[in-house]
KEDO-536176 format. One record per residue: x, y, z of N, C-alpha, C, O in turn; chain; residue in one letter; residue number from 0. Coordinates in pm, whole numbers, padded with zeros to 5 digits. Layout:
BEGIN
npx npy npz capx capy capz cpx cpy cpz opx opy opz chain resn resi
X Y Z X Y Z X Y Z X Y Z A A NUM
...
END
This chain:
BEGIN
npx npy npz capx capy capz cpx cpy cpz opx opy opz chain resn resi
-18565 03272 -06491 -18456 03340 -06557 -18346 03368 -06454 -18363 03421 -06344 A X 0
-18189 03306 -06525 -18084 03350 -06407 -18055 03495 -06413 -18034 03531 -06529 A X 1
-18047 03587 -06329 -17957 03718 -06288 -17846 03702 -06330 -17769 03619 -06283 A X 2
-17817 03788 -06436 -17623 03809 -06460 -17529 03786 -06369 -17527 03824 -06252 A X 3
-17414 03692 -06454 -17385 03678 -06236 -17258 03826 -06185 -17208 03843 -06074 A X 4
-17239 03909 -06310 -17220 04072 -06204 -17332 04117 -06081 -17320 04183 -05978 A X 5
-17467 04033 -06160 -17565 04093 -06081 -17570 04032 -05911 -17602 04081 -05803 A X 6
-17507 03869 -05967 -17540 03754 -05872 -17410 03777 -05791 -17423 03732 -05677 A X 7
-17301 03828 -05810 -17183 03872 -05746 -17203 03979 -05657 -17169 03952 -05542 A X 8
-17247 04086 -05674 -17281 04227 -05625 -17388 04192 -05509 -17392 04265 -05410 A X 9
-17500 04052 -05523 -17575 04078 -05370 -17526 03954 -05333 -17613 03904 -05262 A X 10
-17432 03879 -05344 -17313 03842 -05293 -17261 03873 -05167 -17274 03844 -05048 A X 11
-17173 03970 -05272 -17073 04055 -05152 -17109 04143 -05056 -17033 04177 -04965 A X 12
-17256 04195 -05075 -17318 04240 -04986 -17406 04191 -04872 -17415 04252 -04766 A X 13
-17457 04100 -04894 -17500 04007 -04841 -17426 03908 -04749 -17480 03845 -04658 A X 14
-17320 03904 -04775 -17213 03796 -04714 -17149 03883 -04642 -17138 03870 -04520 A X 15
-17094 03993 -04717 -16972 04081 -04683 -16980 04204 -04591 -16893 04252 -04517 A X 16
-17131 04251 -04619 -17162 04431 -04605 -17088 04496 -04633 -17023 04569 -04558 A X 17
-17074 04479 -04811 -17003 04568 -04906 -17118 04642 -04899 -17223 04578 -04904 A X 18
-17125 04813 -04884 -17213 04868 -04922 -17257 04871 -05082 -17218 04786 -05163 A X 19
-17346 04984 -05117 -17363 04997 -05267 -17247 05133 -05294 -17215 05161 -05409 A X 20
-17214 05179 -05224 -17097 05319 -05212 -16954 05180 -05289 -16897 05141 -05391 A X 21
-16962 05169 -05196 -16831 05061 -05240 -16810 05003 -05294 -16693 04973 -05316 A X 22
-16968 04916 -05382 -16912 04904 -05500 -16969 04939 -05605 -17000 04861 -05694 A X 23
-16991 05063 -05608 -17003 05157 -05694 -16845 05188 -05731 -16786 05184 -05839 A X 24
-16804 05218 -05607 -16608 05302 -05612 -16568 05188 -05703 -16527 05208 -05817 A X 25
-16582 05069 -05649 -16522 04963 -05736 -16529 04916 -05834 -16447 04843 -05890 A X 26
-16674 04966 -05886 -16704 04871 -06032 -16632 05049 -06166 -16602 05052 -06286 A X 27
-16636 05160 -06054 -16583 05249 -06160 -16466 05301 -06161 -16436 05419 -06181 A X 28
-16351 05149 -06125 -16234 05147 -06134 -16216 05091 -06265 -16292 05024 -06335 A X 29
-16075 05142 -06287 -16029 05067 -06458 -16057 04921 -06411 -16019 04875 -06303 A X 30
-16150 04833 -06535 -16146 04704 -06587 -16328 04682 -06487 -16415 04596 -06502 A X 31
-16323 04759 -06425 -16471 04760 -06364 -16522 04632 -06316 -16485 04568 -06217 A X 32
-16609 04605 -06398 -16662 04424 -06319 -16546 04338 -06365 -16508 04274 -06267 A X 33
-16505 04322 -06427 -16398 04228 -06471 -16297 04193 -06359 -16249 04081 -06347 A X 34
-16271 04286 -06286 -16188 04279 -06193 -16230 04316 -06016 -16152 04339 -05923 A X 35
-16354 04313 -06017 -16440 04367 -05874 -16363 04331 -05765 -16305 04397 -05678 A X 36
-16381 04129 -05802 -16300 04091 -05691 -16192 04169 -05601 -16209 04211 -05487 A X 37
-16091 04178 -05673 -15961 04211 -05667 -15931 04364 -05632 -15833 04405 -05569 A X 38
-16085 04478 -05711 -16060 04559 -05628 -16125 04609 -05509 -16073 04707 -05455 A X 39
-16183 04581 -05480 -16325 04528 -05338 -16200 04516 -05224 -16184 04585 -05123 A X 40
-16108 04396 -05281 -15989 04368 -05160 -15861 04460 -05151 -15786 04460 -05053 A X 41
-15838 04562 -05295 -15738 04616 -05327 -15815 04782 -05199 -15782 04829 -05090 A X 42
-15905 04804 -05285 -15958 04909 -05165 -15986 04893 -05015 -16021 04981 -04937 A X 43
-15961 04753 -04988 -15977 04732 -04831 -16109 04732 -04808 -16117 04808 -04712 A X 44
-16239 04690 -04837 -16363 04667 -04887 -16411 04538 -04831 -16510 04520 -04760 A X 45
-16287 04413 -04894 -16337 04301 -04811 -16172 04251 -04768 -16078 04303 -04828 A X 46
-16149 04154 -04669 -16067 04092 -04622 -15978 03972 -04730 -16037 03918 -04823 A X 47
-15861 03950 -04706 -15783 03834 -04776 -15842 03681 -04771 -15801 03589 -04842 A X 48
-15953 03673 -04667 -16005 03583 -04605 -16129 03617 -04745 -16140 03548 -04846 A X 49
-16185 03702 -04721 -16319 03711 -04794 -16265 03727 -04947 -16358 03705 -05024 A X 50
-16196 03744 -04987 -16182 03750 -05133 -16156 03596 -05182 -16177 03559 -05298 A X 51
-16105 03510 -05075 -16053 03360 -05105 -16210 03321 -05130 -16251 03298 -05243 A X 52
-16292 03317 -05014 -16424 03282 -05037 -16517 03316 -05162 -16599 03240 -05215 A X 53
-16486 03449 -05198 -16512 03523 -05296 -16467 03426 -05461 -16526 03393 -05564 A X 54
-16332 03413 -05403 -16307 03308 -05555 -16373 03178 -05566 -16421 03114 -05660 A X 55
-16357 03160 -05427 -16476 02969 -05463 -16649 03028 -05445 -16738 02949 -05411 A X 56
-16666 03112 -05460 -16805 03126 -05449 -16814 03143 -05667 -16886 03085 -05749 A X 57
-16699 03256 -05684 -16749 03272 -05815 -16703 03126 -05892 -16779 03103 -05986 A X 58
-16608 03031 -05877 -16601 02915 -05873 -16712 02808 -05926 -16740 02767 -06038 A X 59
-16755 02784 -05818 -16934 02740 -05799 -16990 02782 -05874 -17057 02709 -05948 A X 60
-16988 02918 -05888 -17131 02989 -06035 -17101 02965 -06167 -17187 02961 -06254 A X 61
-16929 02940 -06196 -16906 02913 -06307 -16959 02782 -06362 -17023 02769 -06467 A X 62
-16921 02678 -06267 -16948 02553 -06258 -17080 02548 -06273 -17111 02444 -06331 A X 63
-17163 02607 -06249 -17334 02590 -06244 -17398 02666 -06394 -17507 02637 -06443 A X 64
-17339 02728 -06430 -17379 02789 -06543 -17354 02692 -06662 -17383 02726 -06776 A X 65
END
């Protein structure tokens, strides 16, 4: 069985990134929440301009695989 990919995103960015779980907690209980993590992960200074690019071809790839 696949993991939701909010689920598959979240040990992701931690894993890759050392987004804590603090951080994205802050982030997922921003307006639009998972819908928009990416964007606020990088908007809060969380992950780098560098890591959010990676971030888009990673979620990229998962789309493509699903």
């Amino acid at each position: 069985m696949t993991l939701p990919l909010i689920t598959r995103l979240v040990n992701f960015v931690q894993a890759e990134f050392g987004v804590s779980n603090a951080e994205v907690s802050a982030a997922l209980h921003h307006e639009g929440g998972a819908a928009h993590l990416p964007i606020v992960l990088w908007q809060y200074g969380f992950i780098s301009l560098r890591q959010l690019e990676r971030l888009f071809d990673w979620l990229e790839a998962e789309r493509v695989q699903v």
